[in-house]
LUMDRENLO-710008 format. One record per residue: x, y, z of N, C-alpha, C, O in turn. Coordinates in Angstrom, 2 decimals, decimal comma, padded with zeros to 5 digits, always signed. Layout:
<atoms>
<atom n_xx="X" n_yy="Y" n_zz="Z" ca_xx="X" ca_yy="Y" ca_zz="Z" c_xx="X" c_yy="Y" c_zz="Z" o_xx="X" o_yy="Y" o_zz="Z"/>
...
</atoms>
This chain:
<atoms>
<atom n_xx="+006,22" n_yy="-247,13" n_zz="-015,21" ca_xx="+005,40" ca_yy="-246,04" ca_zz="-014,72" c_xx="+004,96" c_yy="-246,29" c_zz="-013,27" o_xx="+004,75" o_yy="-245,40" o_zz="-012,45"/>
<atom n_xx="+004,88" n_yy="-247,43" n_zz="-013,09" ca_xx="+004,16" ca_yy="-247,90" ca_zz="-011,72" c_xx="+005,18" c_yy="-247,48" c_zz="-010,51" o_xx="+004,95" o_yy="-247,23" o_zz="-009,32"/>
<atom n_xx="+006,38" n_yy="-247,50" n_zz="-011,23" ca_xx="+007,81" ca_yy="-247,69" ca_zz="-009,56" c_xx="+007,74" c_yy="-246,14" c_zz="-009,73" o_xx="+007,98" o_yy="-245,70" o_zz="-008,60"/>
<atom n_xx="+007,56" n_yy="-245,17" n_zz="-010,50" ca_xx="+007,84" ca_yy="-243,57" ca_zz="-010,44" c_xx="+006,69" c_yy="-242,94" c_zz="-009,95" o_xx="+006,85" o_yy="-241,81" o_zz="-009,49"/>
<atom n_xx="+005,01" n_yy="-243,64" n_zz="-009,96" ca_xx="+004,04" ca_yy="-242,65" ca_zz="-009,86" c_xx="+004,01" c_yy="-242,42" c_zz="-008,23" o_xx="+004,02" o_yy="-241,31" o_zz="-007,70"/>
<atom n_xx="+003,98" n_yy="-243,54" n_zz="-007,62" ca_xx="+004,08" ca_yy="-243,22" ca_zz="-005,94" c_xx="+004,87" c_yy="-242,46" c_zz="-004,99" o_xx="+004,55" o_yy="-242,05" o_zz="-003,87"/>
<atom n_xx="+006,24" n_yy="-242,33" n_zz="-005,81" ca_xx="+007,11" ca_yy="-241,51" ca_zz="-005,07" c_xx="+006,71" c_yy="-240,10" c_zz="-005,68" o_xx="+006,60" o_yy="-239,07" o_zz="-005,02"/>
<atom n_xx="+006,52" n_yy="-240,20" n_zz="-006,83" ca_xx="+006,19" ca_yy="-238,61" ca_zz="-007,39" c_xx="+005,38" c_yy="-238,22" c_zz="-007,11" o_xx="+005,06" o_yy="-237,21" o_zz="-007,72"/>
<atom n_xx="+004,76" n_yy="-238,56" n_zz="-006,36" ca_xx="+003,27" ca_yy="-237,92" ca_zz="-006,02" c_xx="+003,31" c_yy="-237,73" c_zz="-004,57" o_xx="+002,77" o_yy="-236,77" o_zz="-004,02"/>
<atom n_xx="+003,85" n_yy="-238,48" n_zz="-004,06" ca_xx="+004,50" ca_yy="-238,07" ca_zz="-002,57" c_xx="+005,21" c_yy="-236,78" c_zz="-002,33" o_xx="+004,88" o_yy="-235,93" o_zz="-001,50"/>
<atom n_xx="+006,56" n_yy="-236,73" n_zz="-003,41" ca_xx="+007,23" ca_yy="-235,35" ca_zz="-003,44" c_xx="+006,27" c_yy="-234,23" c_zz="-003,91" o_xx="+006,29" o_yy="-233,14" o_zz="-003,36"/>
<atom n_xx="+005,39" n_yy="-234,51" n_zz="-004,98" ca_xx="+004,43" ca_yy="-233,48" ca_zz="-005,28" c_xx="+003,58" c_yy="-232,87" c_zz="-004,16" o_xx="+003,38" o_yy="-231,66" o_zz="-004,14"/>
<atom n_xx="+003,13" n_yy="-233,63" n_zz="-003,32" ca_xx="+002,90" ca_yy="-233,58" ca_zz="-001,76" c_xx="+003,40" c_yy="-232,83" c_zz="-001,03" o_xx="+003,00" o_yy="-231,70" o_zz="-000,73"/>
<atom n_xx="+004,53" n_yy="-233,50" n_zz="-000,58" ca_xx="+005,98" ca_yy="-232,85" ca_zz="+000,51" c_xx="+005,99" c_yy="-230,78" c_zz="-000,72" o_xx="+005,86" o_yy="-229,65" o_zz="-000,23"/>
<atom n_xx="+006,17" n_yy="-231,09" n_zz="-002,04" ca_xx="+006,43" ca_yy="-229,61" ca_zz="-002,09" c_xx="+005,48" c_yy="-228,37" c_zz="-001,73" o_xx="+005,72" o_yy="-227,21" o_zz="-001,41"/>
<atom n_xx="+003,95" n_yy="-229,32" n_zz="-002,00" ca_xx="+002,63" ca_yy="-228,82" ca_zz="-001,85" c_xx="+002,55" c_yy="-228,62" c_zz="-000,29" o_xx="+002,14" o_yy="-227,63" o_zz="+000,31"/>
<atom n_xx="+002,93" n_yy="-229,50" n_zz="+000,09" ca_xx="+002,44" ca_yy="-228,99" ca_zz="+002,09" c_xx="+003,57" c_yy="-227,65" c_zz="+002,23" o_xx="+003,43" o_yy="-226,43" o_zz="+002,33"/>
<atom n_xx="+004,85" n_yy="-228,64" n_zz="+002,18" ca_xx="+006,21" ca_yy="-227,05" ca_zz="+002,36" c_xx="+005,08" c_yy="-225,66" c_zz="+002,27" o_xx="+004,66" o_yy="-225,00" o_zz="+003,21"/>
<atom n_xx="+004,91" n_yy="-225,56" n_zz="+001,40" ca_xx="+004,75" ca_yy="-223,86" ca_zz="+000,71" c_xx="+002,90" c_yy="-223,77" c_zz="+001,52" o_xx="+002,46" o_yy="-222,80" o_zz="+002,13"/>
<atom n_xx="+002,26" n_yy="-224,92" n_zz="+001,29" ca_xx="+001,56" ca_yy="-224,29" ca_zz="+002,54" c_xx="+001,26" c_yy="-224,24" c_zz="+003,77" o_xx="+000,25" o_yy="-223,76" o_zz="+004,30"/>
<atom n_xx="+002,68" n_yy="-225,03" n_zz="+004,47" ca_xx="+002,88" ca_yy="-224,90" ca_zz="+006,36" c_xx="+003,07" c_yy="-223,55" c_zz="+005,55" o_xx="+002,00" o_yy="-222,95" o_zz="+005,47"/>
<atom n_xx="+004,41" n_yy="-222,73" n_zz="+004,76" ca_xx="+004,64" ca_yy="-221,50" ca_zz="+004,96" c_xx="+003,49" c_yy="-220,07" c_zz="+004,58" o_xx="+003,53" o_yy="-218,85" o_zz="+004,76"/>
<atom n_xx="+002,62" n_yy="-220,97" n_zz="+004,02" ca_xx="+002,06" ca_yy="-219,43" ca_zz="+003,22" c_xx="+001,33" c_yy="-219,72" c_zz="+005,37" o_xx="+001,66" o_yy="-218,74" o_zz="+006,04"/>
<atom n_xx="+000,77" n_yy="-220,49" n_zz="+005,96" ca_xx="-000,37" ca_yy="-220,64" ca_zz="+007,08" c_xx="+000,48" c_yy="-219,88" c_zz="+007,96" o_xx="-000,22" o_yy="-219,23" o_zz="+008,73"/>
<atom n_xx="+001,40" n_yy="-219,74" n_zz="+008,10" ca_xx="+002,56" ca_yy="-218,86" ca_zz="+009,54" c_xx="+003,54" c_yy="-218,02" c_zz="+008,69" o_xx="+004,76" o_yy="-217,94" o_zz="+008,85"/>
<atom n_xx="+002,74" n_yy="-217,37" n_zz="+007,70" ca_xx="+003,67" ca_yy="-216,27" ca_zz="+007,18" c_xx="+002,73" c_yy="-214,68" c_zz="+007,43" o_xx="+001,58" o_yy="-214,76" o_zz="+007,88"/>
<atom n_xx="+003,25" n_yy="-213,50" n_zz="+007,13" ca_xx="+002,41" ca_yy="-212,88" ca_zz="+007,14" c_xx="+001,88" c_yy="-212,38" c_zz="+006,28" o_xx="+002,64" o_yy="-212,58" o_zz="+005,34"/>
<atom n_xx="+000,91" n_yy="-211,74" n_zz="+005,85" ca_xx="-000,41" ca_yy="-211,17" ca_zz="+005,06" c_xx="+000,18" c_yy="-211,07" c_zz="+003,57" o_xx="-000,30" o_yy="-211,64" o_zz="+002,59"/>
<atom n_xx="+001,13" n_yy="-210,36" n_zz="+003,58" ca_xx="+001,97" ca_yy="-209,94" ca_zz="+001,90" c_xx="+002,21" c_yy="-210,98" c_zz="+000,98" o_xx="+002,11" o_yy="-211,04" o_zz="-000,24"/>
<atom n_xx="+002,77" n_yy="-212,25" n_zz="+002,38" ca_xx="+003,43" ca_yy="-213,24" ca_zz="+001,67" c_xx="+002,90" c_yy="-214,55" c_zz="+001,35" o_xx="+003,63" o_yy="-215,28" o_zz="+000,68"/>
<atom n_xx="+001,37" n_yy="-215,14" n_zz="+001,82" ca_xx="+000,66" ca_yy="-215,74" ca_zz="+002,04" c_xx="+000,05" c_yy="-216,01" c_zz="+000,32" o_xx="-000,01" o_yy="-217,08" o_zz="-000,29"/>
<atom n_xx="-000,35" n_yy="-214,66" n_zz="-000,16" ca_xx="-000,56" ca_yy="-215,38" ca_zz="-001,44" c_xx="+000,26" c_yy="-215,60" c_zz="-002,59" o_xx="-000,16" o_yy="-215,96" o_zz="-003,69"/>
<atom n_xx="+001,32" n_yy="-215,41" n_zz="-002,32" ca_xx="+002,39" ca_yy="-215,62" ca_zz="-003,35" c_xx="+002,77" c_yy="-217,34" c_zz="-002,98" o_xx="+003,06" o_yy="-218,27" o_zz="-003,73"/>
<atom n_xx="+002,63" n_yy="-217,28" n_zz="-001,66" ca_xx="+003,33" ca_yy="-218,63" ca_zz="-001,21" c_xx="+001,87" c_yy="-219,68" c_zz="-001,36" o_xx="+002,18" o_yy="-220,87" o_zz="-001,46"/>
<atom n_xx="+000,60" n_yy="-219,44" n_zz="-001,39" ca_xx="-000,19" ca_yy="-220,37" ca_zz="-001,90" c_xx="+000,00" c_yy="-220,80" c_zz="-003,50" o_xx="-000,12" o_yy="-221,87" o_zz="-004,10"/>
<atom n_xx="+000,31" n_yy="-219,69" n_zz="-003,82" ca_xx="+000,76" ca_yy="-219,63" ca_zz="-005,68" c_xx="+001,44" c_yy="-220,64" c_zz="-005,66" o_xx="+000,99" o_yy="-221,72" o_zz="-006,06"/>
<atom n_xx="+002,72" n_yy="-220,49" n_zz="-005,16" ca_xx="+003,64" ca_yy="-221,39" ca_zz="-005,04" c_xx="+003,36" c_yy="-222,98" c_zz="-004,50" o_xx="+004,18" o_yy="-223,83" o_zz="-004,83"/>
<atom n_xx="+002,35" n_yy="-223,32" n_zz="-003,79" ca_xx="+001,67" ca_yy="-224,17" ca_zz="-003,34" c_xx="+001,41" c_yy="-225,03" c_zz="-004,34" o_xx="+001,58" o_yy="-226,25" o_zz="-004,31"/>
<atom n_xx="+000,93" n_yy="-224,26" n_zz="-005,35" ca_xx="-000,42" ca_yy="-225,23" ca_zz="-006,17" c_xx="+001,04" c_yy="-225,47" c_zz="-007,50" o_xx="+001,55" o_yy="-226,43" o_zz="-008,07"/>
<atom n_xx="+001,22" n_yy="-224,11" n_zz="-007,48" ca_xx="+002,08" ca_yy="-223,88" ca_zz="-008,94" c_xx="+003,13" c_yy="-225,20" c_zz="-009,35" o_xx="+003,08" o_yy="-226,00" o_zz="-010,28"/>
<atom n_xx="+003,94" n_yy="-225,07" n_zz="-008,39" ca_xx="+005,08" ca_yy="-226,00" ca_zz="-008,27" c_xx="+004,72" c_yy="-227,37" c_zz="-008,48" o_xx="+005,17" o_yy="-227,97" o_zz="-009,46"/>
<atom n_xx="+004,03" n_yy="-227,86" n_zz="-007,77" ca_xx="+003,40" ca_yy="-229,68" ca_zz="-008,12" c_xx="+002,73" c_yy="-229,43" c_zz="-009,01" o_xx="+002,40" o_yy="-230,55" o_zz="-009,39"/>
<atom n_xx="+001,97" n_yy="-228,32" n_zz="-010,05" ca_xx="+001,62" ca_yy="-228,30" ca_zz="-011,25" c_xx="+002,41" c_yy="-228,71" c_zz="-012,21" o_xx="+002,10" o_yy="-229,60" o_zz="-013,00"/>
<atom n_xx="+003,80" n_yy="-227,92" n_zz="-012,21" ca_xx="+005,15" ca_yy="-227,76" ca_zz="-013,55" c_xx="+005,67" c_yy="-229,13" c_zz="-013,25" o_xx="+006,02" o_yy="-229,87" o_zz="-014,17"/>
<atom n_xx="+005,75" n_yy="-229,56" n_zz="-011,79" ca_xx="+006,25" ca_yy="-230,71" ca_zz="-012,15" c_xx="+005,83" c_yy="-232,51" c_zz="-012,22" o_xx="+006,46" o_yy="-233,52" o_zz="-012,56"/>
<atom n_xx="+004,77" n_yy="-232,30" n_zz="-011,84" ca_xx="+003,76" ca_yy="-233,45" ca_zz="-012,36" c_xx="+003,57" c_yy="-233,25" c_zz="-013,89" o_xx="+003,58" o_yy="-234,27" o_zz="-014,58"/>
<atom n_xx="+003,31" n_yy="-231,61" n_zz="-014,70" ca_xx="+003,80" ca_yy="-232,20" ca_zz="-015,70" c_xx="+004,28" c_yy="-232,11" c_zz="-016,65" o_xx="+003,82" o_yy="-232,01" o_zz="-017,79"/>
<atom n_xx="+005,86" n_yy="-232,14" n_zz="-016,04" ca_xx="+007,41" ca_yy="-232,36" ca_zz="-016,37" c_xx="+007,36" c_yy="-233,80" c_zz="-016,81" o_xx="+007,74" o_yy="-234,38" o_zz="-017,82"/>
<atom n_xx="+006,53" n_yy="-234,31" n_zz="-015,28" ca_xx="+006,64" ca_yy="-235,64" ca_zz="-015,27" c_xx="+005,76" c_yy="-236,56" c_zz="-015,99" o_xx="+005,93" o_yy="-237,77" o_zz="-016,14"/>
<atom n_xx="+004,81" n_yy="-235,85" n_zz="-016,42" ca_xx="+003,32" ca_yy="-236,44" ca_zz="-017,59" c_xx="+004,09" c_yy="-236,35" c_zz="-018,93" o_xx="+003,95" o_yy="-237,39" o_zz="-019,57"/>
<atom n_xx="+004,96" n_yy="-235,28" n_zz="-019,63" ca_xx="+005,47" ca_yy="-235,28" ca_zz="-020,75" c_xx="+006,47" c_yy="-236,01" c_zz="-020,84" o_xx="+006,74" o_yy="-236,38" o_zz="-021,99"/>
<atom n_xx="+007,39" n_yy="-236,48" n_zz="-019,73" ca_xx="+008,55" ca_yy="-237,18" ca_zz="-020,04" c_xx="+007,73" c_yy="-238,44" c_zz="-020,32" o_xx="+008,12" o_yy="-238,95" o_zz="-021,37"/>
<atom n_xx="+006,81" n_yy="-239,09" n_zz="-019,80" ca_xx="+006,55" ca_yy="-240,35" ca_zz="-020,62" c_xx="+005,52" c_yy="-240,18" c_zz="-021,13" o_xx="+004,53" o_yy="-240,46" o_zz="-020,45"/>
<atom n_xx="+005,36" n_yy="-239,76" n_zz="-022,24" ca_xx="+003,85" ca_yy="-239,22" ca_zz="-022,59" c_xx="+005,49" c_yy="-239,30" c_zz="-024,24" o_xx="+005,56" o_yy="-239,89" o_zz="-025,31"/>
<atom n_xx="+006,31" n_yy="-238,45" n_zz="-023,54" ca_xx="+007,18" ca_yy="-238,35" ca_zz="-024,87" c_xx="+008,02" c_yy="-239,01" c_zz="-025,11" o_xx="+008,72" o_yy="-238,77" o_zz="-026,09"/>
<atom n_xx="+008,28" n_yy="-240,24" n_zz="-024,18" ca_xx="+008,58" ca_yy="-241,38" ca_zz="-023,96" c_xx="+008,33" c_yy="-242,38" c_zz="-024,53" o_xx="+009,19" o_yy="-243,17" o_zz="-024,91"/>
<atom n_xx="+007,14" n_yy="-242,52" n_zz="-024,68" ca_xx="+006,28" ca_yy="-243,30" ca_zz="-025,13" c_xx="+005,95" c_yy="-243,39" c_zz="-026,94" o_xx="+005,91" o_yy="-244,40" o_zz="-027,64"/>
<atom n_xx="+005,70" n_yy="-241,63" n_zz="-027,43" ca_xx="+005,54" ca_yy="-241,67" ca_zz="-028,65" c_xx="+006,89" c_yy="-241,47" c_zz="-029,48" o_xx="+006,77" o_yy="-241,34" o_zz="-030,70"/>
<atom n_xx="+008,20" n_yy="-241,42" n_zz="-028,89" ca_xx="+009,13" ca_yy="-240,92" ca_zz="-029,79" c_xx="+009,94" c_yy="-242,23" c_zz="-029,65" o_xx="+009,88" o_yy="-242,95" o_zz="-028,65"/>
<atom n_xx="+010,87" n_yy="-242,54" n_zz="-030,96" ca_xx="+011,60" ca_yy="-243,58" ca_zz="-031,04" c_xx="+012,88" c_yy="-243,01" c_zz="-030,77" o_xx="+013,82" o_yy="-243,81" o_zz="-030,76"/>
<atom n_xx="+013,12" n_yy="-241,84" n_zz="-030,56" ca_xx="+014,83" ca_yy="-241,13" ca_zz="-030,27" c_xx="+015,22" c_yy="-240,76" c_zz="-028,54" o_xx="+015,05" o_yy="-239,85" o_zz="-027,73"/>
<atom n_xx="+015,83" n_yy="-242,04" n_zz="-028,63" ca_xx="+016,43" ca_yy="-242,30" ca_zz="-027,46" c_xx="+017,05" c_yy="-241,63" c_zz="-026,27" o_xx="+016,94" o_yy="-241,58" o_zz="-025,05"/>
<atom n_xx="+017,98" n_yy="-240,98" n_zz="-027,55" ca_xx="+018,86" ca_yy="-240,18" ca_zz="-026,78" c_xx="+018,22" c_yy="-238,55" c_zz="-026,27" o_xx="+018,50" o_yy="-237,84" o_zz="-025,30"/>
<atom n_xx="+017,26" n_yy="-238,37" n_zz="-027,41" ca_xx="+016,23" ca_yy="-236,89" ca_zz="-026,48" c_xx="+015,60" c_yy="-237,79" c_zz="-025,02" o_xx="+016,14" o_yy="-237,54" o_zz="-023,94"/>
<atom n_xx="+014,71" n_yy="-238,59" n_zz="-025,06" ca_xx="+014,41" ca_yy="-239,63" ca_zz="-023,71" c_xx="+015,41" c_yy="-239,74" c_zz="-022,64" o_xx="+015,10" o_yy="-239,75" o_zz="-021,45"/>
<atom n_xx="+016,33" n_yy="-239,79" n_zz="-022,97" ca_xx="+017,43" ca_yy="-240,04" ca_zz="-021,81" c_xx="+017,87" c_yy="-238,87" c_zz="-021,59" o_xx="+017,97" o_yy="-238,81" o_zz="-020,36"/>
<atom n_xx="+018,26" n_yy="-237,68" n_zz="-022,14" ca_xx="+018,53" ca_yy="-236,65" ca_zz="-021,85" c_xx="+017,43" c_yy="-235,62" c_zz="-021,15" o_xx="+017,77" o_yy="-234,56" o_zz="-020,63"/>
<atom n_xx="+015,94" n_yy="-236,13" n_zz="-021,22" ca_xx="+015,01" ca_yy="-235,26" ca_zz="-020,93" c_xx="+014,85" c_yy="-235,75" c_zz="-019,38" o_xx="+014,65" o_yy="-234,93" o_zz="-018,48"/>
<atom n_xx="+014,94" n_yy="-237,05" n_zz="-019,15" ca_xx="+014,88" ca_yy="-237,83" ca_zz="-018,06" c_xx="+016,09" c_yy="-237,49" c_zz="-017,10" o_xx="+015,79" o_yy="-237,43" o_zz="-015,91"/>
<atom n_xx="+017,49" n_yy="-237,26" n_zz="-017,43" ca_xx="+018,39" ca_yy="-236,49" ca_zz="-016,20" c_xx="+017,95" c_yy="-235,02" c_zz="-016,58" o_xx="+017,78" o_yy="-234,20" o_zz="-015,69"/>
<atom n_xx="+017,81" n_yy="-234,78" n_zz="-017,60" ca_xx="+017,79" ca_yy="-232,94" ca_zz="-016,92" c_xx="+016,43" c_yy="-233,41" c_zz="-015,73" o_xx="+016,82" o_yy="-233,55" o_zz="-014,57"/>
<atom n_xx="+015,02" n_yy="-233,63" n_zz="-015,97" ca_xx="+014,55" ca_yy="-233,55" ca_zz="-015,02" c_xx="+015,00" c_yy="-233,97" c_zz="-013,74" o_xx="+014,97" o_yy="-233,31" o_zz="-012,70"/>
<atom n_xx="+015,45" n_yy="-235,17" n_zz="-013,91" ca_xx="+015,93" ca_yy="-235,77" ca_zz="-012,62" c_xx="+016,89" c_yy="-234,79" c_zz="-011,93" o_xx="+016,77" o_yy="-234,65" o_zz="-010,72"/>
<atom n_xx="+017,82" n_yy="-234,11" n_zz="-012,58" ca_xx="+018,81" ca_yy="-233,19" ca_zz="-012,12" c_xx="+017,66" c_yy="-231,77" c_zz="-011,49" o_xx="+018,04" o_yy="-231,13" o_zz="-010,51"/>
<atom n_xx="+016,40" n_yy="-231,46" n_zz="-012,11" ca_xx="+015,69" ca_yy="-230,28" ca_zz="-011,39" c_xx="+015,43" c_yy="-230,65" c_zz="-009,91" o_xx="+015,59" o_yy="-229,83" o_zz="-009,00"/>
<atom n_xx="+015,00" n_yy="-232,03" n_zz="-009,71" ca_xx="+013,93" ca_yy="-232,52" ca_zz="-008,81" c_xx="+015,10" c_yy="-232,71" c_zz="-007,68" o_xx="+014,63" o_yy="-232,48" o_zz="-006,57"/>
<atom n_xx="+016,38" n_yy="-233,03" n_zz="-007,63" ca_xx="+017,33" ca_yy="-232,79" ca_zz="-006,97" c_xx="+017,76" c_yy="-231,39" c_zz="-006,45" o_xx="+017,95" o_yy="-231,03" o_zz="-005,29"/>
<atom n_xx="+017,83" n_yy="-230,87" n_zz="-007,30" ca_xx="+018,18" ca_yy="-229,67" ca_zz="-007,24" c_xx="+016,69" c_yy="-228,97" c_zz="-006,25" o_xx="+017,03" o_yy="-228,37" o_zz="-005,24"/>
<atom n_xx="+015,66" n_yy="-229,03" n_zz="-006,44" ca_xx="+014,28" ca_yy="-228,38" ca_zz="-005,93" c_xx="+014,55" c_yy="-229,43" c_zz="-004,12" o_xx="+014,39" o_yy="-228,87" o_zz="-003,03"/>
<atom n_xx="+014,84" n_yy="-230,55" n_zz="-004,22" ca_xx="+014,88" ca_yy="-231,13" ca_zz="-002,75" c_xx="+015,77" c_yy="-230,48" c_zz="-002,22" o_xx="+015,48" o_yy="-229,85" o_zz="-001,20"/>
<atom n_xx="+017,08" n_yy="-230,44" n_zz="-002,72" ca_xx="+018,26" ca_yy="-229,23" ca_zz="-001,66" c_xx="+017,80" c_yy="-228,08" c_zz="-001,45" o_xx="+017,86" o_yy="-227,57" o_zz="-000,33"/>
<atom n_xx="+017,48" n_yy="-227,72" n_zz="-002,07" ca_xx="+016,51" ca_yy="-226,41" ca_zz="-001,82" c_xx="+015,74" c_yy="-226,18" c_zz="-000,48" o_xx="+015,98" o_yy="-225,60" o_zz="+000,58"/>
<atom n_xx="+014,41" n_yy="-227,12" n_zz="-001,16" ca_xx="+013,61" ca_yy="-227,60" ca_zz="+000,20" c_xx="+014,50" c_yy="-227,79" c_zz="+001,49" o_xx="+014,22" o_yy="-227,18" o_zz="+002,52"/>
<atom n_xx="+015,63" n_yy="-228,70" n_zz="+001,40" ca_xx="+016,13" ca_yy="-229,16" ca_zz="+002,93" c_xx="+016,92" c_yy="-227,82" c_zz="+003,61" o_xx="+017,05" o_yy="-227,55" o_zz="+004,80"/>
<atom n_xx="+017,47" n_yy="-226,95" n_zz="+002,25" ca_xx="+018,36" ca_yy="-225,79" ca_zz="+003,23" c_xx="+016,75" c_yy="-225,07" c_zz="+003,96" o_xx="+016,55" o_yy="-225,04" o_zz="+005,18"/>
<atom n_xx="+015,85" n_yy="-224,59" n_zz="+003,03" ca_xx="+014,94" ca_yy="-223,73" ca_zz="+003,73" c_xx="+014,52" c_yy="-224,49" c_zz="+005,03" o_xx="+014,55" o_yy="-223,88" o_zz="+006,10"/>
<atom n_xx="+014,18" n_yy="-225,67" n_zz="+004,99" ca_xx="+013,59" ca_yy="-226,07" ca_zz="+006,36" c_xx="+014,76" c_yy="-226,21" c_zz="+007,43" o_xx="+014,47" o_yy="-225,82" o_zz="+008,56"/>
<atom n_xx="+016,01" n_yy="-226,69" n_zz="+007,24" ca_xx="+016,82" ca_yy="-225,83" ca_zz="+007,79" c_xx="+017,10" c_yy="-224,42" c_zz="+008,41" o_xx="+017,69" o_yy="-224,07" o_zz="+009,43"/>
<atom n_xx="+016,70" n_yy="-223,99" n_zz="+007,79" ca_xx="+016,99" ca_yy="-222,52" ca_zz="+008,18" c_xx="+015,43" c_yy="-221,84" c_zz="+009,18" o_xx="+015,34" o_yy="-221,00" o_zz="+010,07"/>
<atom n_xx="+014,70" n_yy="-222,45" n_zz="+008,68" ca_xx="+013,25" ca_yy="-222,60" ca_zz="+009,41" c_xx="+013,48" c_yy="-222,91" c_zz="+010,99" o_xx="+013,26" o_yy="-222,20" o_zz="+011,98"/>
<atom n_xx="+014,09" n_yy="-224,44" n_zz="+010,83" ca_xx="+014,28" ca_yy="-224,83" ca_zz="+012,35" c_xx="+015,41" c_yy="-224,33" c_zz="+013,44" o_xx="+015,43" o_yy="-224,58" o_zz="+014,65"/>
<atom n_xx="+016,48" n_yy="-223,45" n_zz="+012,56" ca_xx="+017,45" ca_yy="-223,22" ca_zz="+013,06" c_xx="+016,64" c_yy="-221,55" c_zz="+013,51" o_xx="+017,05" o_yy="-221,03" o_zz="+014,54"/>
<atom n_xx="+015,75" n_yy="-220,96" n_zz="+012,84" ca_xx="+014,81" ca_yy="-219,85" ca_zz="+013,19" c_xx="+014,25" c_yy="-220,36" c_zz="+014,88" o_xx="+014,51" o_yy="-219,75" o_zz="+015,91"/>
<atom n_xx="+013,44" n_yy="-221,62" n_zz="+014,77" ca_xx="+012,53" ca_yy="-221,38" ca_zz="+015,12" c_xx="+013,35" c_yy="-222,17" c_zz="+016,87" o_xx="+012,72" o_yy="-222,48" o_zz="+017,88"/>
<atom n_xx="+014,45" n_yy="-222,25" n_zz="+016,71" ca_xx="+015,14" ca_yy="-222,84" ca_zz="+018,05" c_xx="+015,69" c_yy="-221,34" c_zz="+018,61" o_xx="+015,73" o_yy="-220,98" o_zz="+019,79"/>
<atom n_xx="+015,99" n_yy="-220,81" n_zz="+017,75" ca_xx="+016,64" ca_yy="-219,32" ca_zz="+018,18" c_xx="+015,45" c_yy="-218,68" c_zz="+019,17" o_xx="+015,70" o_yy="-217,93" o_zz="+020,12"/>
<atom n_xx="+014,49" n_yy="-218,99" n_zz="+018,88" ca_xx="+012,89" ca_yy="-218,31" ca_zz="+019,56" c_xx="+013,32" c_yy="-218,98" c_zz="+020,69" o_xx="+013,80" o_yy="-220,10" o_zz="+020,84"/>
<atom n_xx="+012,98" n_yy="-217,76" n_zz="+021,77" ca_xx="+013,28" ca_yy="-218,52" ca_zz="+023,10" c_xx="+011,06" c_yy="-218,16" c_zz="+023,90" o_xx="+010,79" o_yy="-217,01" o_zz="+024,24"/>
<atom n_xx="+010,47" n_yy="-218,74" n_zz="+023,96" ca_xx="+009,52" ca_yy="-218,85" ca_zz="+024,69" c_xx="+009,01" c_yy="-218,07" c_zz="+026,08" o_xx="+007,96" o_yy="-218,41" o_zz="+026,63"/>
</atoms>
């Protein structure tokens, strides 16, 4: 538990700031959907990440444990590509801005 809580809470972080640099320089419509998204997201997956060893812990069947542990692992991958195309596309926005 000790080698997973620091990084996960970091990414819980990194997803929590993302969505609110965007809700702070978005405009009016989109601001509270994207605070939603703020809080929401490091909610589901902190705890994704509270039940996988929470169910870890009380179940003796292995193979649900190991299978619950890559599907998540496969979301949290999947949610970082995500993250990197949008901020991508953010910076490739925000170079196009000529001053």
């Amino acid at each position: 538990r000790a080698v997973l809580a620091v990084p996960g809470h970091g990414f819980f972080g990194v997803v929590m700031g993302y969505y609110l640099s965007l809700a702070r320089f978005s405009n009016e419509q989109d601001t509270r959907w994207l605070l939603a998204k703020s809080l929401g997201l490091p909610i589901l997956l902190h705890g994704a990440y509270d039940f996988l060893l929470i169910y870890a812990s009380t179940t003796n069947n292995a193979a649900i444990t190991i299978l619950c542990t890559i599907l998540f692992t496969v979301v949290v991958i999947r949610i970082w590509k995500i993250g990197k195309y949008k901020i991508q596309k953010h910076l490739e926005t925000d170079q196009a801005v000529t001053y």
